[in-house]
N, C-alpha and C positions, 0 to 999 in steps of 0.2 A: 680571613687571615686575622690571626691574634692580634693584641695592642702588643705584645713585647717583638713582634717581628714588624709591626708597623712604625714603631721606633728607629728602625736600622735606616740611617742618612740614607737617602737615595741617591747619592752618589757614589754608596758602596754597588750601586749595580753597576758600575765600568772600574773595572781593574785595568788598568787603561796601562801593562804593561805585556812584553813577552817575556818569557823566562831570563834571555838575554837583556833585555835592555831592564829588568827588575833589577838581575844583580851588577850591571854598571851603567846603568842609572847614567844615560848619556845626554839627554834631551830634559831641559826642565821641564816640559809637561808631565813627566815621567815620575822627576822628583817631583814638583809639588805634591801631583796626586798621591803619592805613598803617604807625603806628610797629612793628607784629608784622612785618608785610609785610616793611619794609625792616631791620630789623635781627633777626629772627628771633624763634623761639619762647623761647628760653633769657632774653630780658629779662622778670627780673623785676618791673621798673615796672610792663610794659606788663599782663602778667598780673593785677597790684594794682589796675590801673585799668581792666580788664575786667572784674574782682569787684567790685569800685565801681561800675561803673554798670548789672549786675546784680540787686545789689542795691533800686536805684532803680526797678525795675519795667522799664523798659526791656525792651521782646520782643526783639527785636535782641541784647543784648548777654548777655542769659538764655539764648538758644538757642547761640549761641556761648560762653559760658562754660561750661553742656553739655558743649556738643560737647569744647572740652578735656579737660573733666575725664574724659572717656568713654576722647576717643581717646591719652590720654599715662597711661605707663605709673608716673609719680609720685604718681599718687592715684586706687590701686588703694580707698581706702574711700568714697569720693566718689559710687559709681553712684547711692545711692539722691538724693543731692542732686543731679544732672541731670538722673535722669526729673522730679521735681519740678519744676524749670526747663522740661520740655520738655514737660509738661503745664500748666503758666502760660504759657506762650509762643506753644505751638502754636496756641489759636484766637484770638489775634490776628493770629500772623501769617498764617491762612488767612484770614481776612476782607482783611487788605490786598491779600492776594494776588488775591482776588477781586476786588477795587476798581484791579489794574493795575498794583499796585508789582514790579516786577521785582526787588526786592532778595529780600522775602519770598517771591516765587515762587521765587527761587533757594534759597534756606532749606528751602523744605518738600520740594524734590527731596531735599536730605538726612535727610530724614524718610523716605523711600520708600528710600532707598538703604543707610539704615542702620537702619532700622526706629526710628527715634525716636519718643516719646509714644505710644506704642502703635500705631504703625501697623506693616502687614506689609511686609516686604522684598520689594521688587519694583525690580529694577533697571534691569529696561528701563525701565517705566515713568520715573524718575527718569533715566536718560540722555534718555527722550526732551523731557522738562521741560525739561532742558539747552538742548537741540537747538534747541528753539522758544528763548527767551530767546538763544543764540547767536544765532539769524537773526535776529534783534531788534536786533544788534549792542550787544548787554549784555557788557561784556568780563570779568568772571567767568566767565559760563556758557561762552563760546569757549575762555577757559581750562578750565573743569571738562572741559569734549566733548572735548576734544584729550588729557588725562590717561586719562578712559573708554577714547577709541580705542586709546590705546598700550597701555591695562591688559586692555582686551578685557571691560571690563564693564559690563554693558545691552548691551553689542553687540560684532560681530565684532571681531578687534584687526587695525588697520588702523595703519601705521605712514607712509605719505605723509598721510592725513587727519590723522594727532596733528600731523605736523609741520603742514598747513596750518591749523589752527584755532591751534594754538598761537601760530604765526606773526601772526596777525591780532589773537591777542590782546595782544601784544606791542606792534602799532599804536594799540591804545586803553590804552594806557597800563599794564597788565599786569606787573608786572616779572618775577612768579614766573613769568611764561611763559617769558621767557627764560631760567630757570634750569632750566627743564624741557627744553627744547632743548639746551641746555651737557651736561645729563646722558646727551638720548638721544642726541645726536653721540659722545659719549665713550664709553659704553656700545655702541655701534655698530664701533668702534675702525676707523672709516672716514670721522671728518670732526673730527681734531682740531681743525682752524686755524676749522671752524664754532663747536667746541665752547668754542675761546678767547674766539670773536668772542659769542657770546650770553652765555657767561659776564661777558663785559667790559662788556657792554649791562646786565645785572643786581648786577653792583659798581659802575659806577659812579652806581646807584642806592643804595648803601648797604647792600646784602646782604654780610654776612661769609661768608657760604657760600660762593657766587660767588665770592670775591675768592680763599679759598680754593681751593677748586677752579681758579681762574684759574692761581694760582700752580702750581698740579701739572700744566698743562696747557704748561705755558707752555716748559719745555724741550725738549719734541716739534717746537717749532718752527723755522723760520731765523729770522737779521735780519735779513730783509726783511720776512718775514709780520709778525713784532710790529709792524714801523714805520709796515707799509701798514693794519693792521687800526687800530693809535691813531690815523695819519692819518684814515681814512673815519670812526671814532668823533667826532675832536674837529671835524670839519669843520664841518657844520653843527648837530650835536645829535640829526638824526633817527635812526629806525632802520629800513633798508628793508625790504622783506617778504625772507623768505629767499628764495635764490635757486631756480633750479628744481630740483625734488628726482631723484635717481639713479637710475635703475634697478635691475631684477636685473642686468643684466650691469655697470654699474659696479658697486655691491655683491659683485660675483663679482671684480672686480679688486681691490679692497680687499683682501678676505679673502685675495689671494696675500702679503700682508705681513704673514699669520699665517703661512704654510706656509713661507716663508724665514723664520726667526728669527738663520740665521744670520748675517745681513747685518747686522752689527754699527755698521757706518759708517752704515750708513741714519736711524739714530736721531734723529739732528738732524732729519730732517725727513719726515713720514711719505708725502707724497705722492715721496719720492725713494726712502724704501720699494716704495712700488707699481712706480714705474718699473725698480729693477732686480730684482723677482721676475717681474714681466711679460719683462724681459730674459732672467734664467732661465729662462722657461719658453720663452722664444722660440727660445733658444740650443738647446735641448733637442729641441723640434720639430723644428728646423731641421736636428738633427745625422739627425733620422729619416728626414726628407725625403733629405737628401745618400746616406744608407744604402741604399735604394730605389733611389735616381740611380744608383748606380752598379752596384747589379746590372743595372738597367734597361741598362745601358750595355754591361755584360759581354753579356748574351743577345742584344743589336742587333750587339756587335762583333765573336763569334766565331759563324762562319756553319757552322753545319748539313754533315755531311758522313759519308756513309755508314759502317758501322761498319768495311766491311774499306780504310778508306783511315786507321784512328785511328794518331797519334804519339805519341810522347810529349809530353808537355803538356796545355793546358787542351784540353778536346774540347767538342761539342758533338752529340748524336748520338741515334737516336732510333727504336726496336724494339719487339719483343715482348717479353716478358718469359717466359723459361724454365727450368726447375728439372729435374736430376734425378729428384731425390725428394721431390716436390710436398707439402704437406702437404693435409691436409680439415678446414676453422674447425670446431670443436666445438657451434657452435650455427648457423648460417649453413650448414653441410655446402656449404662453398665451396671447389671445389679453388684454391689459393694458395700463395705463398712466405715469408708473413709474415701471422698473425692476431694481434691484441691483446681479449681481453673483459674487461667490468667488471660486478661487478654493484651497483647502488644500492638503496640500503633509505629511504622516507620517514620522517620522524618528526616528530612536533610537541611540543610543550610549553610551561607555563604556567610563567612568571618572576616573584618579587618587587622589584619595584624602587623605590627610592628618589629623589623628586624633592622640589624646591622651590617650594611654590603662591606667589600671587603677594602672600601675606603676608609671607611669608619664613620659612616653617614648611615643617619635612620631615615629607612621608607618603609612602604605599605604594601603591604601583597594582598591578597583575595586567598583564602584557603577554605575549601569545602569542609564540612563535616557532618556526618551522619552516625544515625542508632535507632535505637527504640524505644519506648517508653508505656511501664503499665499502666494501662487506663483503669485498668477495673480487673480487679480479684477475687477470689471466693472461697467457700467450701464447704464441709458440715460430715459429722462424722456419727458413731452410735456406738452402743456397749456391744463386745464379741467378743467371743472365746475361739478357744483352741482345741480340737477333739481329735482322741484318734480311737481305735476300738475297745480301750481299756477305761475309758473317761474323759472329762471334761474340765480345763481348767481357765477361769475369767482373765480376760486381758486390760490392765491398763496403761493405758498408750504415753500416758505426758510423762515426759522428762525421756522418751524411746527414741531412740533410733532406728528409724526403718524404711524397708522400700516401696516404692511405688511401680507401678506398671502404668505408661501411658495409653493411655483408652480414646483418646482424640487429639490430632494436631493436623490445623489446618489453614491454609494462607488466601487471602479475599479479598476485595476490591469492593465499592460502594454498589455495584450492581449483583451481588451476592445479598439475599435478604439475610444470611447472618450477619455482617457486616454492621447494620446499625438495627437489627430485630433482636439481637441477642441482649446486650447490653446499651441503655441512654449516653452514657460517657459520651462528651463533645470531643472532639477531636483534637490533637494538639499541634501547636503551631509550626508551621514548614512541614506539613504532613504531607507525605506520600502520597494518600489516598488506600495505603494496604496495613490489612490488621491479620495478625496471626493468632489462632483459637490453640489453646494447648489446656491438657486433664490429662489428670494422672489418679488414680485409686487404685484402693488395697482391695481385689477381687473376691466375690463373697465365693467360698468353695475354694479357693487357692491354696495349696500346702505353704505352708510359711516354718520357716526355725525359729525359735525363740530363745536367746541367751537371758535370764533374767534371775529375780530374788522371788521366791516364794513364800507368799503370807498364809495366814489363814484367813478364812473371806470374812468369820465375827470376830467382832473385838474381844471374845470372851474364848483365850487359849485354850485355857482350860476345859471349856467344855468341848472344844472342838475335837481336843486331843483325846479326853474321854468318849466322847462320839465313835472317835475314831478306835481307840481300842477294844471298845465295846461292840464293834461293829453293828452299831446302830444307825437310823435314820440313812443319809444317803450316801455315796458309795466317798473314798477319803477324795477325789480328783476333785468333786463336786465343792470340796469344803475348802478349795484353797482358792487363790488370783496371783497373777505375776504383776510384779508393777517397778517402779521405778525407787530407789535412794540412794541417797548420799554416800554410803559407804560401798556400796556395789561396785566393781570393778567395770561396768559397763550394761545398758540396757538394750537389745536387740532384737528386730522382728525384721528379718532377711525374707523372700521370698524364693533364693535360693537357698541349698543345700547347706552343710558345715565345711564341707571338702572345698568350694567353691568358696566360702568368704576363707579357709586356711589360705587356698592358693592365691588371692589376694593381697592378702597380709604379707606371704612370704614375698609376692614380687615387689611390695613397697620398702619390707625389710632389705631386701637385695640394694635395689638402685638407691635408697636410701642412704646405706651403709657407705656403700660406692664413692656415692657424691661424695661424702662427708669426709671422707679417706682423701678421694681428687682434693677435695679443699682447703686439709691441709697440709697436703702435701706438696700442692701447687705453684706455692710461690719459693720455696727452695730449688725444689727440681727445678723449675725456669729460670733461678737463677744460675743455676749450675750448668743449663744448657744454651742459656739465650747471651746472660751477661757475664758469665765467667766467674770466676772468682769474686768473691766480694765478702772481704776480712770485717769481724767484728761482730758480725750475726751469728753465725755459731751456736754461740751459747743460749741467743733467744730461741735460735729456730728449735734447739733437742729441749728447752724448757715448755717451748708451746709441743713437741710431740709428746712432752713426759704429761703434762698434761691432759693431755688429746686422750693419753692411755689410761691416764688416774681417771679421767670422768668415764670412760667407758665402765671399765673398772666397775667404779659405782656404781652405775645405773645398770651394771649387770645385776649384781650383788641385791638394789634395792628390789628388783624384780623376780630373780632366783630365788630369793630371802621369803617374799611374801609369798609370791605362787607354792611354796612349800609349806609354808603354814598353815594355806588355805585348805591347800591337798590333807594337811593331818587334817584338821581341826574336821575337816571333812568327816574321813574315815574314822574320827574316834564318836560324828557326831550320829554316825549309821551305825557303830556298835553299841550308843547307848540306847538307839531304836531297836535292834535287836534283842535286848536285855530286857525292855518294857516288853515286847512280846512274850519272851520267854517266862517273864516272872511272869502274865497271864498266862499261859500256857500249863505253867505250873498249879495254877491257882484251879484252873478248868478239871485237870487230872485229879486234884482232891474233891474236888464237888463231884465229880464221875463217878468214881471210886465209893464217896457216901452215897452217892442218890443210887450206884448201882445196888448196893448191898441193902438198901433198904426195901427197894423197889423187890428183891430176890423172897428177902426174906418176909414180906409181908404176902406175896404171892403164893409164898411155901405153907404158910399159914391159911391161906383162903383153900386152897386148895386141901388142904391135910382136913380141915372142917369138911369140905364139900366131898370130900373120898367118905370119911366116915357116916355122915347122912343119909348119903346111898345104900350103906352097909345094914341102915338099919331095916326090917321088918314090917314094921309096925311105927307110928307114930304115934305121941302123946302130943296133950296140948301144946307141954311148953315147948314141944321138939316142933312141932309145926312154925311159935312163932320165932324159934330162934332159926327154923329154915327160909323161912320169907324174909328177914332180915338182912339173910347171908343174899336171898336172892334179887335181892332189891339194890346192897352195894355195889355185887359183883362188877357190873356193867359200868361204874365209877371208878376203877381202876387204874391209874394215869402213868403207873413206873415203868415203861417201855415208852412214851413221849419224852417223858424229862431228859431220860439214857439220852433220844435220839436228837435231844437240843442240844446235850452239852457235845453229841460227838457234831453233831454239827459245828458247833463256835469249836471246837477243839481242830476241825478240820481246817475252819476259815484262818485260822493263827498260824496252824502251821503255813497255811498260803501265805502269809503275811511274813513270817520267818523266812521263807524260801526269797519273798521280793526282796526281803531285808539284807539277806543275805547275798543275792544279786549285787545288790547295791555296792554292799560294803565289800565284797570282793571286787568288786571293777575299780573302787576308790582307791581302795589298795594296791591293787595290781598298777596304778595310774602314778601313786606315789613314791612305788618301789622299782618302776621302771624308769621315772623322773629322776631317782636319788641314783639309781644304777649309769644313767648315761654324764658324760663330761660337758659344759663345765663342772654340772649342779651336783656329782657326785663327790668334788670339793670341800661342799658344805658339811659332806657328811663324812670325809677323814677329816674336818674340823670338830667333830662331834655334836656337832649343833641338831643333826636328825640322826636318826633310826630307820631302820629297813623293819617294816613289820611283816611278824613272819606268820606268811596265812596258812602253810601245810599242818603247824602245829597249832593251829589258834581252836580254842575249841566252843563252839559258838553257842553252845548250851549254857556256858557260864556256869558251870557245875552244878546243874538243879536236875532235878530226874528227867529223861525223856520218856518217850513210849517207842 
């Protein structure tokens, strides 16, 4: 129980009237106690003239002057003058009570619940006396039921039932019910402008309490809630039933205007609190959602392509995995290029702790707690690449993200030689006696996807790139490595497929979004269905959706914006690789062309000689040595080699045009089905991109073909 409902005099638990004798108020026991009710414990009149009539023999105001003296901490020497009282009392008011007076039956439940006149404690019992007399529509006992259920005493603590019994006793004229509500609204710190409105229903009956409490409540509020809560008060005078009570999930929105404190501005009004932690939290969701989008976006937009066609830039691509010198997991005996092990130890333990009963007294309980705890860690890893039938290209791993497949997990006891043979680690303290072995590695031979940035493997571009045009030395796969930076949209080595991390992404985008939408939508809709109307917000709640919709907005924009630039800068950077082809290309056709024509013509030459030598006759000296001459080069002849180099490299380029060409068509088709679908086709009646047109693009770059 709260300190603000531990406050409420406990004499406001006997409304020690019937509907009749409230409004003609026949017997002073009847008056006095109103006069307790409505201005409190602290009048001392009213005390004087509860010992006065007391005095008088009066059962009623004997059991109740008791009860004071028992329950207030100013007359600590007074016990033995209450049980007195509560043994002259008690078997009268048990005979009334038997004869149907509901006042005295309300009485003797606090007899059962507090053990008075010698009876035993028994609480259920005494809540359920209540109970009956509540259904009776006795508005004490609806009061007394509705403080039980929130205390949780005679029975479970229910806090929708405190409020509806309270609520009703409110209706029968009750005032301290209403001051019970003022406290569990404020104590709840999820319904001030309630806790103003019941407060206000109990001052202005005359409770200083109330009025107090009014006033502390009362800056939490806007001007509108004060004006609209004194209008509905002074309207007609009634008080309607509360309205319909919140759920856990508004309750769970509430409490977001504890977890933002630092919404400083909010203070004025605490339902403008909820709306911009709901906000934050939305914004927050939402930036996760966008996060996911756009990977989601990356692995749809850069398409898949063999490993010996990789460029420089983002790749997409997707092999075995292969190692030099493989390692074997130390528990798992898994051959691999990367194992990680842990080992876990249980432990449990008994805790002393310190709580508050619901007298407002600290004691101790015993509370268990248990976990685990890593004793000992590992792992060790090696250089590997990625191969598929086309090539090979190096992987590095830091700054990645990637998966692992478990290769060992397994739970053990000290009579298991794993247990203390694997690892020395001592044991930690309140230990179970059980340890769990878990490995995980990147399997050697495993297909893996790799989303990453492609370098060349020397520091020296230039030659790599001539290497590479030249088609020299080893094949272009060989000459690059994926690895990790700064500017990369993301580094990736999945173990599944791409279709499989898409369909990931999309279901965090989903639920993602979802949540984020629930969240801030959450606390309008609630109040529109839980608490009715509630003038004033308005205008916050469509500035936090207008909001909600500008930062989407954004982060759509930030995301569509770049993913587009990427996609050109792509496509314009595989037609500048096409182009270096083609100028080789061209450069090959001219060397062909002179080496064929020379090679032609010097052959037409050797041969026109060797026809005529034949022709002759007869030989002279000098015809002899100029025929041994001819017969001595002929066999050095080289112009059918050269031809068949250059149509070789002329062959290899055009292979090289065709990959390029690959390429730069999939980029493009990627960027112009990007620009063609909505929202991102936007951008492009903004004029900001171009749909590049590939039927008419002509990929020779105007230089001669063959």
């Amino acid at each position: 129980m709260t300190a603000a409902i531990k406050q409420i005099p406990l004499f406001f638990f006997l409304l020690l009237w019937s509907p009749a004798a409230a409004t003609e108020e026949k017997d002073g026991f009847d008056r006095t106690f109103k006069v307790y009710f409505e201005t409190g414990s602290s009048d001392p009149e009213a005390f004087k003239e509860m010992q006065r009539l007391a005095s008088t023999g009066d059962p009623f105001a004997q059991f109740w002057y008791g009860h004071l003296l028992v329950r207030a901490s100013e007359y600590p020497d007074e016990q033995e003058t209450a049980h007195r009282l509560f043994a002259a009392s008690y078997p009268k008011l048990a005979k009334l009570a038997r004869q149907g007076d509901l006042k005295a039956a309300y009485l003797i439940s606090y007899s059962y619940k507090y053990g008075y006149g010698g009876r035993t404690i028994d609480k259920k019992r005494s809540f359920a006396m209540r109970l009956s007399l509540a259904e009776r529509n006795y508005g004490p006992a609806m009061y007394a039921v509705g403080v039980d259920y929130y205390n949780g005493e005679g029975v479970k603590s229910d806090r929708d039932k405190a409020e509806y019994w309270l609520a009703k006793a409110v209706q029968q004229g009750v005032g301290a019910a209403a001051e019970a509500l003022g406290d569990i609204y404020l104590a709840g710190q999820y319904g001030y402008h309630m806790a103003y409105y019941w407060y206000t229903v109990s001052a202005v009956r005359g409770s200083a309490y109330a009025a107090r409490m009014r006033e502390e409540v009362k800056p939490r509020l806007s001007r509108r809630d004060l004006m609209d809560a004194w209008r509905q008060l002074k309207g007609d005078g009634s008080y309607p039933m509360l309205p319909q009570k919140p759920g856990p999930a508004m309750r769970a929105m509430f409490a977001l205007g504890v977890i933002f404190p630092w919404v400083k501005f909010i203070l004025l009004d605490q339902y403008i609190a909820v709306d911009a932690a709901a906000f934050g939290l939305a914004a927050l969701l939402l930036s996760g959602a966008m996060f996911s989008w756009r990977r989601r976006r990356f692995i749809t937009d850069v398409p898949k392509v063999p490993i010996g066609d990789i460029f420089i830039g983002w790749v997409h691509v997707r092999g075995a995995i292969g190692a030099l010198r493989p390692l074997t997991s130390p528990l798992g005996r898994e051959r691999c290029v990367l194992y990680s092990w842990s080992v876990r130890e249980d432990w449990e333990r008994t805790i002393i702790e310190e709580f508050i009963d619901t007298d407002g007294k600290k004691k101790t309980r015993e509370k268990k707690e248990s976990g685990s705890t890593v004793i000992a860690s590992g792992g060790d890893r090696v250089p590997f690449w990625l191969e598929d039938d086309t090539g090979r290209v190096n992987m590095e791993i830091d700054g990645a993200e990637y998966d692992t497949a478990s290769s060992f997990h397994h739970s053990c006891g000290p009579d298991d030689p794993l247990y203390s043979g694997f690892t020395d680690a001592p044991e930690v303290s309140n230990t179970l006696h059980r340890r769990t072995f878990s490995e995980s590695v990147i399997p050697l031979n495993a297909p893996a996807t790799v989303f990453g940035q492609a370098y060349p493997e020397q520091d020296d571009f230039l030659l790599v790139l001539g290497r590479r045009l030249r088609g020299l030395g080893e094949s272009a796969a060989a000459l690059f490595k994926i690895a990790s930076h700064p500017d990369v949209p993301f580094y990736m080595l999945s173990l599944s497929d791409a279709e499989a991390q898409k369909a990931s992404h999309s279901s965090s985008i989903k639920w993602l979004s979802a949540i984020s939408l629930l969240a801030v939508l959450a606390a309008p809709v609630a109040r529109l269905f839980f608490l009715e109307e509630l003038p004033g917000l308005a205008g916050f709640t469509l500035v936090c959706a207008l909001a909600y919709a500008l930062l989407f907005f954004l982060f759509w924009f930030w995301m569509a914006f770049n993913g587009l630039i990427y996609l050109r800068n792509r496509v314009r950077q595989v037609w500048k690789l096409i182009d270096m082809q083609l100028k080789r290309r061209h450069d090959l056709v001219d060397a062909l062309a002179d080496a064929a024509r020379g090679a032609l013509a010097y052959e037409k030459q050797v041969q026109e000689l060797v026809g005529s030598l034949r022709g002759y006759k007869a030989l002279g000296a000098t015809g002899g040595k100029t025929a041994a001459v001819l017969r001595e080069n002929y066999p050095d002849l080289g112009g059918q080699a050269v031809v068949a180099d250059l149509m070789d490299k002329i062959t290899e380029t055009e292979d090289r045009v065709a990959g390029a060409r690959k390429i730069w068509l999939d980029a493009a088709t990627a960027y112009n089905t990007r620009l063609e679908r909505l929202p991102d086709r936007l951008l492009m009646r903004l004029g900001l991109f171009k749909v590049e047109n590939i039927a008419d693009a002509t990929l020779s770059g105007g230089r001669s073909t063959i």
